[in-house]
C-alpha positions as CSV (number, residue, x, y, z in Angstrom):
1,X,92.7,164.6,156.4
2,X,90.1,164.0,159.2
3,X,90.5,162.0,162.2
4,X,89.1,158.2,160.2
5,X,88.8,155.8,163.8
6,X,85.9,153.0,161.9
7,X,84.6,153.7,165.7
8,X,87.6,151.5,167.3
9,X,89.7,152.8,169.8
10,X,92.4,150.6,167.4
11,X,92.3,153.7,165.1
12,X,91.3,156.5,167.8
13,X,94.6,158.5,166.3
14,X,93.9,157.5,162.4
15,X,94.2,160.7,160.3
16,X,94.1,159.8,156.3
17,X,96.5,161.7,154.0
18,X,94.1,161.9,151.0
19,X,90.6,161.1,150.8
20,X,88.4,157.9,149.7
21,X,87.9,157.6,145.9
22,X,84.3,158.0,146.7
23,X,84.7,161.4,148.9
24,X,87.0,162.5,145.8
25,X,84.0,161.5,143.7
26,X,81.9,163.9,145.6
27,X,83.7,166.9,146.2
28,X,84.2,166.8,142.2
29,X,80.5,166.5,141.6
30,X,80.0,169.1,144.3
31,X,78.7,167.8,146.7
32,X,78.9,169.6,150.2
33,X,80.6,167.1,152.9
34,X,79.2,167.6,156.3
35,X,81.2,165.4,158.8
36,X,82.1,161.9,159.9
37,X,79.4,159.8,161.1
38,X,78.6,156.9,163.4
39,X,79.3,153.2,162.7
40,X,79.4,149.6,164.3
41,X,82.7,149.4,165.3
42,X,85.1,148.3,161.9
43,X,81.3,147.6,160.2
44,X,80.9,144.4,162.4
45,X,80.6,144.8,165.9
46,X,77.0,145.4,166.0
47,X,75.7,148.2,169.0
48,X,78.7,147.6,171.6
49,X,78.8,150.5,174.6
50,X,82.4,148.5,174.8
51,X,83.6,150.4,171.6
52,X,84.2,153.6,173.2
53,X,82.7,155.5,170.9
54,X,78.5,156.8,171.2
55,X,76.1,154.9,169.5
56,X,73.9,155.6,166.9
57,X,70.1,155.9,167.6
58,X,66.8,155.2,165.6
59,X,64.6,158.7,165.2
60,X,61.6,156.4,164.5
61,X,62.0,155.7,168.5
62,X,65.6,156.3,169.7
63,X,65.2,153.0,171.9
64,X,65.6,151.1,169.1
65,X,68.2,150.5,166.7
66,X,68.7,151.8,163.5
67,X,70.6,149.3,161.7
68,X,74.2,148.5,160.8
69,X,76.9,148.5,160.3
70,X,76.5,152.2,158.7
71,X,74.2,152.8,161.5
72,X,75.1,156.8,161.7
73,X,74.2,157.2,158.0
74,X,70.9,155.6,158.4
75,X,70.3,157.9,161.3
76,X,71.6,161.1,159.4
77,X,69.2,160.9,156.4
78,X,66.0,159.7,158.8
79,X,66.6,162.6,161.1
80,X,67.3,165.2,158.1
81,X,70.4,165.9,159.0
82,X,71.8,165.1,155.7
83,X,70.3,164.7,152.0
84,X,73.1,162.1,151.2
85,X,75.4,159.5,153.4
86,X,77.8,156.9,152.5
87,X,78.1,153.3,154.0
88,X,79.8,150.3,153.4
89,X,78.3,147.1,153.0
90,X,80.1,143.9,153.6
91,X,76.3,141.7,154.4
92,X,73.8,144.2,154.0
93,X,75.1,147.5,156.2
94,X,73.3,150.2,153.4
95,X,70.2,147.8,153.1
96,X,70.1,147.3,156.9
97,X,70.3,151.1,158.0
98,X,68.0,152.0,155.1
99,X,65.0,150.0,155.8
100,X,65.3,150.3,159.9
101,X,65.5,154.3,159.0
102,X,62.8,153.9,156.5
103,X,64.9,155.5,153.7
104,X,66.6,154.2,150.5
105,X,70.1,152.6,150.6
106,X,71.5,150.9,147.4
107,X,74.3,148.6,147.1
108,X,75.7,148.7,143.4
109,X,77.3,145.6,141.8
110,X,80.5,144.9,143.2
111,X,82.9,147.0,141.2
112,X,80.8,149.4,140.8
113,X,82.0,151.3,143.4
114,X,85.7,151.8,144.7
115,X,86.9,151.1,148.2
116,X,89.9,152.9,147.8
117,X,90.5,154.7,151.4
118,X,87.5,152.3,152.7
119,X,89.0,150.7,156.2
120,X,88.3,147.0,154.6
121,X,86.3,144.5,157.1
122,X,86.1,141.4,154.2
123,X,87.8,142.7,150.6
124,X,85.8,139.5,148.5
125,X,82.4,141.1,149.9
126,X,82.6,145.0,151.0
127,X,80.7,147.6,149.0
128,X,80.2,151.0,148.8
129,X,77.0,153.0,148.7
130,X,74.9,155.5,149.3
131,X,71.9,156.1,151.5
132,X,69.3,158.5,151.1
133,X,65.6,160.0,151.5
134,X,64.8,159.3,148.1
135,X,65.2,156.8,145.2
136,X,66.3,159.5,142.9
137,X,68.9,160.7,145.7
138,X,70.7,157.3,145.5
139,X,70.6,157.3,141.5
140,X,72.2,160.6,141.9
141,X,74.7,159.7,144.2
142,X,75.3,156.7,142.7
143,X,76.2,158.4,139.5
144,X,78.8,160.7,141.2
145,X,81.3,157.2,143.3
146,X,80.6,154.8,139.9
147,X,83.0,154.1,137.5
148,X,86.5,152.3,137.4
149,X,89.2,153.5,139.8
150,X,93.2,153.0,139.1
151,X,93.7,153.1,142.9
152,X,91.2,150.1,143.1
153,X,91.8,146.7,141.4
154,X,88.6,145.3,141.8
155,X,86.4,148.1,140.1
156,X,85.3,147.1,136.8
157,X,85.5,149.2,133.5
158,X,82.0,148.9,132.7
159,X,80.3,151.8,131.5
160,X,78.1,153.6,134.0
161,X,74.8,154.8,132.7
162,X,72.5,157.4,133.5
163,X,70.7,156.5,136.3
164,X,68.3,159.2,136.1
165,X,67.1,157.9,132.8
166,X,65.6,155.0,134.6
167,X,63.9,156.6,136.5
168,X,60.4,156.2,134.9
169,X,57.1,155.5,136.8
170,X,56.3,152.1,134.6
171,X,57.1,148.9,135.7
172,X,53.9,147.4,133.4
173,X,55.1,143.7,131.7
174,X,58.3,143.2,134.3
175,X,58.3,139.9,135.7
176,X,59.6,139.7,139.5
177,X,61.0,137.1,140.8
178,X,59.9,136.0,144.2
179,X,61.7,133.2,146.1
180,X,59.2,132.4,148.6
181,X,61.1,129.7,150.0
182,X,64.1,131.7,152.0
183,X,62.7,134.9,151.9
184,X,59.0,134.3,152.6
185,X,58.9,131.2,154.6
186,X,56.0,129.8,157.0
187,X,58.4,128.6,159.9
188,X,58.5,132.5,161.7
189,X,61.8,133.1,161.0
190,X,60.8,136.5,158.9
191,X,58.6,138.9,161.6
192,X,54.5,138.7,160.9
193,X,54.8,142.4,160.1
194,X,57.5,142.3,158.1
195,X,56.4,139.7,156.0
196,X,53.0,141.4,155.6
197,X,54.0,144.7,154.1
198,X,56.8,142.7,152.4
199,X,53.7,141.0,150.7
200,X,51.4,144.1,150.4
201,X,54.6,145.8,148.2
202,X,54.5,143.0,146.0
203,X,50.9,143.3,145.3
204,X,51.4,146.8,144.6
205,X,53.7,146.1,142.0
206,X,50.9,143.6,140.8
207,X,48.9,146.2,141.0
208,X,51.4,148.5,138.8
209,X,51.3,145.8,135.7
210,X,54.6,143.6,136.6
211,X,54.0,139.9,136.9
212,X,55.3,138.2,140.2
213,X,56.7,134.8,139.1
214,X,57.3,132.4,141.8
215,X,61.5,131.3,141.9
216,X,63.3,129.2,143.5
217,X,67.0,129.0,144.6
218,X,68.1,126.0,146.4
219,X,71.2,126.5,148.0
220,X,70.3,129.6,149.4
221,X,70.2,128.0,153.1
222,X,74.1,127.8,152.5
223,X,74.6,131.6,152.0
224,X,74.7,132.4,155.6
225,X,77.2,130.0,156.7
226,X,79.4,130.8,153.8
227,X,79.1,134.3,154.2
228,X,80.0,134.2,157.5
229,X,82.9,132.0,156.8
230,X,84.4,134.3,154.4
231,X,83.9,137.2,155.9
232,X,85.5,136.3,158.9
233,X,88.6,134.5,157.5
234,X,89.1,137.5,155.4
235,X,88.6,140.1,158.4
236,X,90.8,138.1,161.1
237,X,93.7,138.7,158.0
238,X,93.7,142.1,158.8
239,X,93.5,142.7,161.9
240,X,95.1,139.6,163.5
241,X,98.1,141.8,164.5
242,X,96.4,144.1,166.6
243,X,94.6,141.1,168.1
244,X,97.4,140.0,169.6
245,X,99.1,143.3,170.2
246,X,96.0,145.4,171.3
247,X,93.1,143.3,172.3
248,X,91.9,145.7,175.1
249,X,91.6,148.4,172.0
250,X,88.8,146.7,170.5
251,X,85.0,146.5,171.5
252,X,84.1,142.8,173.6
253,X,81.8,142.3,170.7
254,X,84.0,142.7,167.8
255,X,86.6,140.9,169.3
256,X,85.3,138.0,169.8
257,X,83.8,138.0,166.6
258,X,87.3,138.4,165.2
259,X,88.8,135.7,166.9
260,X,86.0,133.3,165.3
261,X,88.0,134.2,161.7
262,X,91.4,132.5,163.3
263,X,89.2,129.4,163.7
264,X,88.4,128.9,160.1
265,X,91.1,126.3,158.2
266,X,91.5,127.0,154.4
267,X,89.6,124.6,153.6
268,X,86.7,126.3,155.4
269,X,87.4,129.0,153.2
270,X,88.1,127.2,150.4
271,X,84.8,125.2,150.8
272,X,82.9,128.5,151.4
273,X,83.7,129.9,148.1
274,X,82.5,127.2,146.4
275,X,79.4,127.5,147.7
276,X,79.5,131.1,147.0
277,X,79.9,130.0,143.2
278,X,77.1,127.3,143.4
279,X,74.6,130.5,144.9
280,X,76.1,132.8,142.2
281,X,75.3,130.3,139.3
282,X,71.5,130.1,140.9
283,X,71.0,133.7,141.0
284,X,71.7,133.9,137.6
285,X,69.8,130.9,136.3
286,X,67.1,132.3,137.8
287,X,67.9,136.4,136.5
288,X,67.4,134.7,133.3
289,X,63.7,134.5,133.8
290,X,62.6,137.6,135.8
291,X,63.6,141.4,135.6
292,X,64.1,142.1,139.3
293,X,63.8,139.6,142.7
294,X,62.0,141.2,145.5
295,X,61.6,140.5,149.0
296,X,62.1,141.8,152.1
297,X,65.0,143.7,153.2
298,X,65.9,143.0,157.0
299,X,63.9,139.7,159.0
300,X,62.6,141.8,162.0
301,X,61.6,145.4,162.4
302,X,64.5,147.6,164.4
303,X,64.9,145.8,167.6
304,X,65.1,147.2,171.0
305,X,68.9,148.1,172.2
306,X,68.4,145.7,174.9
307,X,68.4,142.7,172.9
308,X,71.7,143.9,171.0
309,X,74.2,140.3,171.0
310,X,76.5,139.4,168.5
311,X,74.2,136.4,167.3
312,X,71.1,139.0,167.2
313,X,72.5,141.3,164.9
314,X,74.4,138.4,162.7
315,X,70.9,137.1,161.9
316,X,68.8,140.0,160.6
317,X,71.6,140.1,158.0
318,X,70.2,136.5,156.5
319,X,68.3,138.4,153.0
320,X,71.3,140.5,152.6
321,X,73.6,138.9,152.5
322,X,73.2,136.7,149.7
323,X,73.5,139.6,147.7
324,X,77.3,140.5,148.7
325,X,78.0,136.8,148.6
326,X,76.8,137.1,144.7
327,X,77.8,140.7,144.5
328,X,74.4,141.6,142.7
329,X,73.3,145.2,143.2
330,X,70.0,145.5,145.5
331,X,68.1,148.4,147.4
332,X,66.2,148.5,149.8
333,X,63.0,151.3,150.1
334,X,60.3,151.8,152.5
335,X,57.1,149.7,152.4
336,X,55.5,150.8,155.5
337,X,55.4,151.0,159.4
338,X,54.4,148.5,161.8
339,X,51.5,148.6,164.0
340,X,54.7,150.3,166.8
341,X,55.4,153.0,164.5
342,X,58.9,151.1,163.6
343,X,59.9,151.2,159.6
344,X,60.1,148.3,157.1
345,X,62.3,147.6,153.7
346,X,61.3,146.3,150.8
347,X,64.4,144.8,148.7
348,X,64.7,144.7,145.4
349,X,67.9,142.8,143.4
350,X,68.7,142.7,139.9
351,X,71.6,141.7,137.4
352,X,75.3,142.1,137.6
353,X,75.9,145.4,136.2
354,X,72.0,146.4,135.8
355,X,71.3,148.7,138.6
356,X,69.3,150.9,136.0
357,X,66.4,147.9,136.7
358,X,66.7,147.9,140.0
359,X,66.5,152.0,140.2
360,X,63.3,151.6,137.8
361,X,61.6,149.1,139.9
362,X,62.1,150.6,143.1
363,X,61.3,154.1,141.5
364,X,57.7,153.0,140.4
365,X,56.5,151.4,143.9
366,X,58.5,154.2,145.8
367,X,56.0,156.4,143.7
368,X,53.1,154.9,144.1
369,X,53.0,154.4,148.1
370,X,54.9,158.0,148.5
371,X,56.2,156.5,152.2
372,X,59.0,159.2,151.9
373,X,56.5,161.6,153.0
374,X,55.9,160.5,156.4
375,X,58.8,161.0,158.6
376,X,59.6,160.3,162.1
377,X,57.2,161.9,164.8
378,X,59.8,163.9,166.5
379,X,60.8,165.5,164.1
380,X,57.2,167.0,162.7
């Protein structure tokens, strides 16, 4: 095995016997594995210098920071380093790194994918996925890791189509769904540049012959606080031991955040779920109506290393996370740079089990604007 640390000095000596379903996946379909990359430390800890490990950097300007929690495989693929990286995604670390990187990162229906070998931050809301340059990248990496794994109880046995076939330049007659109220609201809580491309993409698939229908799901403003709830609870369960045996092995950041998770009662948790049912139940009243939901990936642009705090980086996961909460599949793409030079996402979710949609959709804008063409200035 290689030396696996999830960036934590907890797991500085961590050498795995056999490899991650997903890895196995990828050596099988022949894929050539490079190295280990960067990460927040156990996918939560945000940029921490505390970690002990060096942090990943943005190639769009290396001031800022290129997403998380699978910051190094966002930074991989925008730098060219790599055609291909995985990430894990427990409330939106694919999506994150993919639209601060300006690339594609999809996170399948949870699953989808096996976690088998994955170091698990929250095992009711981790995915796996993969990033890439390219829509069609993902769709082919996302064929190789699908499918139903023994060593994973959770995966489904749900066939796994061809991705590629989806891949079609047509999105005339979809309807997409467009939830204006959370993910396009008037109070400043999404950036003015953010929202503006975010709206231009939607015109654009307007533009392509889909019909934008506006949606609506109520308890939306719940998700965070459940998600967050969850999450923690679950993640203090595993690491509570070395919490009290090792504190000085883990990042300030992360550890605090950690020690939130020991706070939360069971009926916390229990009271969380429920609202995680209540959000999946609207989702899916309202997948009833429209193809895809589209919005924007991430609230901000990449912010600027020196704002990095624990609270910062919780809150540009607020429009992804609902979709772990639901376990949905969603991608994000590029849709544009801001006046800085600093990329923008575009999201796109669809149906339990119909990634094929979301691949189709996100194929025909990502086709039409042709933003994987530029790439970032210091590297032309």
């Amino acid at each position: 095995g290689i030396r696996t640390t999830a960036s934590s000095r907890v797991m500085k000596d961590r050498v795995p016997t056999e490899d991650a379903t997903t890895t196995a996946k990828l050596k099988a379909a022949g894929a050539v594995l490079l190295g280990k990359l960067a990460m927040h430390e156990f996918a939560l800890g945000g940029p921490d210098p505390t970690c002990g490990f060096p942090l990943a950097k943005n190639p769009w300007n290396l001031d800022h920071m290129p997403g998380g929690s699978s910051s190094g495989s966002g930074t991989a693929i925008a730098a060219g380093l790599a055609m291909g990286t995985l990430g894990s995604c427990t409330g939106g670390s694919i999506r994150g790194p993919a639209a601060h990187c300006g690339i594609a990162g999809i996170k399948a229906t949870y699953g989808r994918v096996s976690r088998y070998g994955v170091v698990p931050l929250s095992w009711s809301l981790d995915h796996c996925g993969p990033l890439t340059w390219t829509v069609e990248d993902s769709a082919l990496m996302l064929q190789a890791i699908a499918g139903f794994d023994p060593k994973d109880p959770t995966t489904s046995r749900a066939p796994v189509p061809d991705y590629t076939e989806s891949l079609v330049d047509d999105v005339e007659g979809m309807t997409v769904g467009v939830p204006r109220d959370y993910f396009f609201p008037d109070d400043g809580a999404i950036n003015a540049d953010t929202k503006a491309l975010a709206e231009a993409a939607l015109d654009t698939l307007e533009g392509l012959g889909a019909t934008l229908v506006d949606v609506s799901i109520p308890s939306l403003e719940y998700a965070g606080g459940a998600q967050q709830t969850i999450m923690l609870s679950e993640a203090y369960a595993y690491h509570r031991t070395n919490l009290v045996n090792r504190p000085e092995d883990f990042g300030e950041m992360v550890r605090g955040r950690f020690r939130l998770g020991g706070l939360v009662s069971g009926g916390d948790y229990v009271q969380a779920q429920r609202v995680r049912n209540v959000i999946k139940r609207e989702f899916a009243e309202v997948l009833k109506t429209v193809d895809v939901i589209a919005t924007p990936t991430m609230s901000t642009p990449p912010p600027p290393f020196s704002t990095a705090s624990s609270r910062n980086t919780s809150s540009l996961r607020s429009l992804t996370g609902p979709y772990n909460l639901t376990g949905m599949p969603a991608i994000s793409v590029p849709c544009g740079l801001t006046p800085d030079g600093l990329p923008v996402g575009f999201q796109i979710g669809g149906k339990p089990f119909d990634e094929s949609t979301v691949f189709q959709v996100a194929y025909a804008y990502q086709q039409q604007v042709r933003l994987y063409e530029r790439r970032p200035p210091e590297l032309d």
